[in-house]
N, C-alpha and C positions, 0 to 999 in steps of 0.2 A: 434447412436452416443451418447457419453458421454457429457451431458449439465446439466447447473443449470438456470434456466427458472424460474422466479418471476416477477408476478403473471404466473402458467399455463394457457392456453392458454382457452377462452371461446369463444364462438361462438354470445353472445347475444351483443357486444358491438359494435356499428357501429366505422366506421374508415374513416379518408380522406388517407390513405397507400397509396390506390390504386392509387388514384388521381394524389399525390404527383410523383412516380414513375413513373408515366407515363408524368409529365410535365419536373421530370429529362430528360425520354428520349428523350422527343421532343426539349428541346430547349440545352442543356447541353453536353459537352463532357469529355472525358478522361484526368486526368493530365499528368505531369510528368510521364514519364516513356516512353514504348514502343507502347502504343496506345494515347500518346499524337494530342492529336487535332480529335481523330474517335468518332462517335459518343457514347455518354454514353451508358452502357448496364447494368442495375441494374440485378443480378443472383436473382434466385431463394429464397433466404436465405437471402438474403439485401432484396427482396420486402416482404419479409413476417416479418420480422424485421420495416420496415418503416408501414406495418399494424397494428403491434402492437405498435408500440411506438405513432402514429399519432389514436390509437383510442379515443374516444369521447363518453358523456354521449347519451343516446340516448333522443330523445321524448319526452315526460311527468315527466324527469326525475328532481331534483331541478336544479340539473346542467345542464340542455341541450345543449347540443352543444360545451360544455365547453372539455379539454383537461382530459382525466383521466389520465395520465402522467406526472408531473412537474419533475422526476428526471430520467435519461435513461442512461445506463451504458451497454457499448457493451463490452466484453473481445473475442480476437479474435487472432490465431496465427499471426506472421509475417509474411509479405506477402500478407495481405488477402485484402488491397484496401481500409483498414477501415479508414483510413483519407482521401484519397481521397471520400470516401462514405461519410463522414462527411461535406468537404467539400462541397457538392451536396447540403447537406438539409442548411449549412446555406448560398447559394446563392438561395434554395427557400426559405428559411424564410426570405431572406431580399427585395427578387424581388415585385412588387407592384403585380402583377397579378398573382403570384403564391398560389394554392392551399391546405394554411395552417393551416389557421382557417376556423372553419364551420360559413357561413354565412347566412345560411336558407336549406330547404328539400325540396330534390325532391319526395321524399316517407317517410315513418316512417323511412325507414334501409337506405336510402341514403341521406349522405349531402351535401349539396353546397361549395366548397370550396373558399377561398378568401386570399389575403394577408393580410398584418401587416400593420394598420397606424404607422409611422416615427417607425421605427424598429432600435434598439439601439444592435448589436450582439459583443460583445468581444469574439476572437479568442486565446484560452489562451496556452500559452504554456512554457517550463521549463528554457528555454534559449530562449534568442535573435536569434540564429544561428537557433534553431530549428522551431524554429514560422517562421523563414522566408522560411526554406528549405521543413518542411512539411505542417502543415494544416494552414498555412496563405498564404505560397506560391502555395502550391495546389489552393487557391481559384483563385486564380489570375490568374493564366497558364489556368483553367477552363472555367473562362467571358474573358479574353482576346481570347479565340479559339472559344468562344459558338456566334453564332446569336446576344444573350445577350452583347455584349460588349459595345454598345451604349447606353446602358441602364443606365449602370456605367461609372462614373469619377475613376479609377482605380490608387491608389496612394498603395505605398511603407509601408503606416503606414495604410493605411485607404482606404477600398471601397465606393464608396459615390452614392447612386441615382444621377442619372442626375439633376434633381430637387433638389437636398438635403436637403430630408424629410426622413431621414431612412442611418443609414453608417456601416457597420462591421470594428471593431478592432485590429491589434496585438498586443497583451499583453503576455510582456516574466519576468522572474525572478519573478518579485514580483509585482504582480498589486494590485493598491491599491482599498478600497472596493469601491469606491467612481465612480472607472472605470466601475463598472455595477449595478450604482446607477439605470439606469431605462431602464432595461435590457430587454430583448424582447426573446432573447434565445441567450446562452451560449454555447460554445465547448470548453472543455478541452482533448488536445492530448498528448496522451503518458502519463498517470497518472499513472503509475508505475515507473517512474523520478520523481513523484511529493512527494519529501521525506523531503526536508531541510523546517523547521518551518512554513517560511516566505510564501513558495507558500503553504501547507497547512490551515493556517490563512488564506493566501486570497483564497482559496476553498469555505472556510465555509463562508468567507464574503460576498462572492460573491455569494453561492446558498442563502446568506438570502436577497440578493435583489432579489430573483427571486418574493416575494408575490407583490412586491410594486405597477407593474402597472397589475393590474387587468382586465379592459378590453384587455388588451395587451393575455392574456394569458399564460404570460412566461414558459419557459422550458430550461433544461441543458440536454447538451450529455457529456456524458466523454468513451473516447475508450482508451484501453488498449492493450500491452498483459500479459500474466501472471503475475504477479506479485510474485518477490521473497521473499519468507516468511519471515518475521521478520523486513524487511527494513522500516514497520512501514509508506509506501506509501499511497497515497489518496485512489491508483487502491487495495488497502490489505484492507483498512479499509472501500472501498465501497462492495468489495465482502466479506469481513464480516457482511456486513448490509446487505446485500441481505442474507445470510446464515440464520442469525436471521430471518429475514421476512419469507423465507421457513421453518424453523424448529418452528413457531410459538411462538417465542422467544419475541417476538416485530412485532406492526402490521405498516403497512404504506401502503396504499391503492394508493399513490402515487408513487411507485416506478416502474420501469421498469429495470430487470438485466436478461444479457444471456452472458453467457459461454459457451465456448465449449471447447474439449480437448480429448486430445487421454485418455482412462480410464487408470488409476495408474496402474492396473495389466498387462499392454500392455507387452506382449514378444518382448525385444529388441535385445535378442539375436542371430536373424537373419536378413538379409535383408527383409527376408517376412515377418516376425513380424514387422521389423518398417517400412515396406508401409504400411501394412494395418493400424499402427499408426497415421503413416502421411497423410495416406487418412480420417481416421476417424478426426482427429482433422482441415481437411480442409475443407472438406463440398463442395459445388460446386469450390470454388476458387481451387479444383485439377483439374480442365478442363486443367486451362491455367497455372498452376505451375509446374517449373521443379520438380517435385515428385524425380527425376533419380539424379541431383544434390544435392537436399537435403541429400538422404538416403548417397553419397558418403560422406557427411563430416562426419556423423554418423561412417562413416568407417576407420577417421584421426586417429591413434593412438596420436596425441596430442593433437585435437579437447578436450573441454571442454565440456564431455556428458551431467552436470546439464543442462548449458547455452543450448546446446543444445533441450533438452526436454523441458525447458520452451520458448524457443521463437519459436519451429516448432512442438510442440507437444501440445503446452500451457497449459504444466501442472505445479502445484505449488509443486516448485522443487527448495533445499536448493542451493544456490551458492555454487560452489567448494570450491574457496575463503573465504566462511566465519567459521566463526570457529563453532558455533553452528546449530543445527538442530532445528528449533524454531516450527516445524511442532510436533515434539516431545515433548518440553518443553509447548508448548499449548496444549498438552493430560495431563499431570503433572497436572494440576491445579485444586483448588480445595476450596472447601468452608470447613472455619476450621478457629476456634482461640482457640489458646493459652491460656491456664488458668496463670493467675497470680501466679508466686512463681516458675515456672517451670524451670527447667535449658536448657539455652542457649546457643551459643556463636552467637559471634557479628565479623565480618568483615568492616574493615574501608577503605576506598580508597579516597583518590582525593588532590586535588591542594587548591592554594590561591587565583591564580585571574584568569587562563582562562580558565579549565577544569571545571567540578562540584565535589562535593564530596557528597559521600555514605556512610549510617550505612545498612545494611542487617544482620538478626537475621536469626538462625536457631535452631530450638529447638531440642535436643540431642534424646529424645525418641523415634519422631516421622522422623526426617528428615522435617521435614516442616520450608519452609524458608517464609520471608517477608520482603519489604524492608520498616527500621523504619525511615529513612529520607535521601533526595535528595536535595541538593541547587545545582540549575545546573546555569552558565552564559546567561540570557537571551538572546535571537538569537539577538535583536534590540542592546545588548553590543558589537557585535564584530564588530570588526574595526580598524583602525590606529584611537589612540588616545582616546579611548572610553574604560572605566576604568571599575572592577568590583573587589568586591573583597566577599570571601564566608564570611558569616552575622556568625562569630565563636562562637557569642553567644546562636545563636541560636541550631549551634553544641553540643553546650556544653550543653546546655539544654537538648538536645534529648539524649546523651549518659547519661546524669544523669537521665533520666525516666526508661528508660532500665535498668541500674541498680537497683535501688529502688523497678522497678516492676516485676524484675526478677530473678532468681538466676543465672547469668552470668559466665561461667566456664573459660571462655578465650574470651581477645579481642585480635586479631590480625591485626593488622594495618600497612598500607605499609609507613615508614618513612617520603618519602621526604616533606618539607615544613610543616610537621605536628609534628618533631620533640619534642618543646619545649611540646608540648601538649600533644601528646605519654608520654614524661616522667611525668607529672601532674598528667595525670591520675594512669597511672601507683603509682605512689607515694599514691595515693586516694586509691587506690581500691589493691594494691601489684602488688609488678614486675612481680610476678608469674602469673599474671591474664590478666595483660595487656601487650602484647608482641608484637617490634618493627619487622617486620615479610615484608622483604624485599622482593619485586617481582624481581630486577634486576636478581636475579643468575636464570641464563638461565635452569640450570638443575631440581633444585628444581621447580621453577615455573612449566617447564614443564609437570613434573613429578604430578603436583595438577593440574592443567587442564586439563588432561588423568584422574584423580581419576574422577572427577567434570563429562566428559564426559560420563564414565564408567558409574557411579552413574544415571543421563540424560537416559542412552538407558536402562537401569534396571529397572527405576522407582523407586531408590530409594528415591528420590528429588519429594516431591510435594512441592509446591508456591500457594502463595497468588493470582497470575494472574494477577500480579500489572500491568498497561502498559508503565508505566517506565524501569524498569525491563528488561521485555521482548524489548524494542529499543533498551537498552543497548546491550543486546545480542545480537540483531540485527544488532547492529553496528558493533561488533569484528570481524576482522581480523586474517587470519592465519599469521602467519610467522613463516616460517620452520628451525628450527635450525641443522638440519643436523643430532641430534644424535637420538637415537632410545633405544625401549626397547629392553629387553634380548629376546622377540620374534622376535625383527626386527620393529616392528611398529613404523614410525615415530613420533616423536614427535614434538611438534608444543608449541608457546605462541601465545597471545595476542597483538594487535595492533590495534590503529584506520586505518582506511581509508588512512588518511594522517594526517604528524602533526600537518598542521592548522587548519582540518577537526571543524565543530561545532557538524560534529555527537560524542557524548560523549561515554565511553565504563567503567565510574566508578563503578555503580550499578553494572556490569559483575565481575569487580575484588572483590569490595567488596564484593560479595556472593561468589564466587572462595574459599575466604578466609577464609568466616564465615563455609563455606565446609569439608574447609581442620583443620579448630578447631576442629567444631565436629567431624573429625574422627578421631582426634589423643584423642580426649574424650572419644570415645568407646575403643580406643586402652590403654588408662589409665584407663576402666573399670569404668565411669562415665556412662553410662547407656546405653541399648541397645535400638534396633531400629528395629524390627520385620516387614520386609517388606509388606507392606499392601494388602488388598487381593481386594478388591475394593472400589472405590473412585467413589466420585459424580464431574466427571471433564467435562470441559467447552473443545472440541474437536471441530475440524475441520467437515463439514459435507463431508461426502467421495462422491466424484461423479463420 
């Protein structure tokens, strides 16, 4: 099987796994779905998963008995049970006599297992609808069918011990840090939804109350599936943290991350090729999965093959839908500055008060872009009534450094709302140099997004690796306009999500732009650009 595994697996570190899994099975059963209310049955792959993630210091060690684990992240296709499997471990982290802290030795290699004094667990999830229908609702359908249900006062918002000394939470859209002020253990489900600010902000708020109660031994689960690249997700940016920790990039002794996944070079071009995909990226859950249903939607001609491969294959796989390949533009990247006095051009994008706006530079020689400044709408401004407006001095300041510290060939800047300012400069620096450079006409636009792309799969385009930048791109949309190059090949612009959307796409046009300067700079014989032969780039690790 195709897996990314941090830490590999050691042999020397005792565990309460075993323990735990076997008090799922005895007292626990099935949610939601078709084995509703039978008794639980932890596979092969969830028990050796619950042994690693529940191992522990051993013996003589400074931490004994203590958790080696504070952070655990499961990526796992669709399908695979993995919320309901979540939901398992936080009705034994919150039960009084389940064994989840080590509470003394039966030997050196075996520990005692015990519960959680008053155990505080938030149930997080993206939406209200979702926290109730998967892992808040899973807990509940769970203790309501298990032995366990007298155990619990079983409410809508809140599980509570009978006693109540110990309650698990649901917490949807935006929980505040304050809701896992004295947190016991945490589940966040479906963290490849977890994209818009507010619930990333309370991620990070909420893993930093994990040090607070110390005896308690705290811990986070987050389950996933894949996650689509560039969407700039918790589930993108914890399996980049895991990436790092395997490729020795950054240490954390703390961390627990596994994926699995059908391998990238999988032949899809048959039915046989994509069983043995879809078995390899299942693992035992192909016992009880329609394996036969799945491969048929594989075989829709209108079926979305990306969506497809990342949610039954769980590989990281671009949206059909979006306009970039951010899998690509994250090999582009590179360490590299710019000498002062070089010549440039600059791309301008954005609004007054709801959108953000963009300077991105690209330097004519090399093709090396970077973006020189961002004022975006902060998430906590949007609203009925709730006012923002871009800080234009601060603009104007940053266009005026650029210029002074560079020799600027063309700015090219998209009109609206920035008019009076376009002409200003323009008047400062020559018309010839600062030019009002409209995105609205469908054909030209298009026709520089196709360069921009072209440029993208060539490598002509290396970046800074900003991660602004890269969200922006993340954020764009296709919208297909119907017409097409003289080969036939669609063309396509740019668009958000939706109008109201907070995810922003300005950093994407203003580099489009600062793009399509430099090429009309090499095409006016302002300097060439000698595609590079190798670069020290920040990649993906292939698994």
């Amino acid at each position: 099987m195709t897996t990314l595994i941090v830490p590999r697996y050691e042999k020397t570190w005792p565990t309460l796994g075993d323990q735990v899994a076997q008090w799922i099975e005895r007292f626990l059963v099935h949610g939601p779905g078709d084995l509703r209310g039978a008794p639980a049955k932890v596979d092969d792959e969830k028990e050796a998963l619950l042994r690693r993630m529940y191992e522990i210091y051993p013996q003589g060690h400074p931490m004994e008995g203590r958790r080696r684990f504070k952070r655990c992240a499961l990526s796992l296709r669709k399908g695979s049970a993995k919320t309901e499997f979540a939901a398992w471990i936080v009705a034994a982290e919150l039960h009084p006599e389940a064994p989840v802290r080590c509470v003394g030795w039966k030997s050196r290699r075996k520990p005692i297992g015990g519960g959680v004094t008053d155990p505080y667990i938030p149930v997080v999830a993206y939406t209200e609808e979702q926290s109730e229908e998967l892992g808040y609702g899973a807990l509940l359908v769970i203790l309501e069918h298990s032995e366990l249900a007298g155990d619990f006062d079983l409410g809508l918002q809140r599980v509570m011990r009978i006693g109540g000394d110990g309650k698990a939470v649901h917490l949807a859209t935006a929980p505040d840090s304050r809701d896992g002020a004295r947190t016991t253990f945490q589940f966040f489900d479906e963290t490849h939804r977890f994209i818009l600010p507010r619930l990333k902000s309370a991620h990070r708020a909420m893993l930093a109350n994990i040090p607070k109660r110390k005896l308690a031994d705290s811990w986070s689960l987050e389950t996933t599936t894949a996650p689509a690249p560039g969407e700039g997700s918790v589930a993108e940016d914890t399996m980049e943290y895991g990436r790092a920790v395997a490729e020795g990039r950054t240490e954390d002794a703390k961390l627990f991350f596994f994926h699995r996944q059908a391998k990238d070079t999988a032949d899809l071009s048959t039915r046989k090729g994509r069983r043995r995909a879809v078995l390899e990226a299942s693992g035992p859950v192909a016992e009880w999965s329609d394996v036969d249903g799945i491969l048929d939607m594989f075989e829709d001609p209108t079926a979305d093959q990306s969506y497809l491969r990342r949610v039954w294959l769980n590989q990281l796989v671009q949206s059909s839908d979006r306009a970039f390949d951010l899998v690509q533009w994250g090999k582009l990247a590179r360490e590299y500055q710019p000498e002062d006095g070089v010549t440039i051009t600059l791309g301008f994008d954005g609004s007054r008060f709801d959108d953000g706006t963009a300077l991105v530079a690209t330097e004519v020689l090399t093709g090396y872009q970077w973006l020189m400044g961002l004022w975006e709408k902060p998430f906590a401004a949007h609203g009925p009534g709730l006012e923002w407006q871009v800080p234009e001095h601060e603009v104007e300041a940053r266009v005026t450094e650029a210029f002074s510290r560079y020799n600027v060939w063309r700015l090219y800047g998209d009109p609206p709302y920035w008019e009076s300012t376009l002409a200003t400069w323009a008047g400062r620096y020559g018309a010839e140099v600062v030019v009002a450079w409209a995105t609205y006409r469908t054909r030209k636009m298009a026709d520089t997004i196709r360069a921009f792309v072209s440029a993208m799969r060539q490598g002509d385009i290396t970046h800074s690796g900003d991660e602004s930048y890269t969200r922006h791109l993340g954020n764009a949309y296709r919208r297909e306009t119907g017409l097409r190059t003289d080969e036939g090949e669609p063309l396509f612009v740019i668009q958000k999500e939706r109008k109201d959307s907070p995810l922003k796409i300005d950093v994407a046009m203003a580099g489009i732009l600062s793009w399509e300067a430099r090429r009309d700079a090499l095409t006016k014989g302002v300097g060439e650009a000698p595609r590079p032969s190798v670069y020290e780039t920040r990649g993906a690790l292939v698994l």
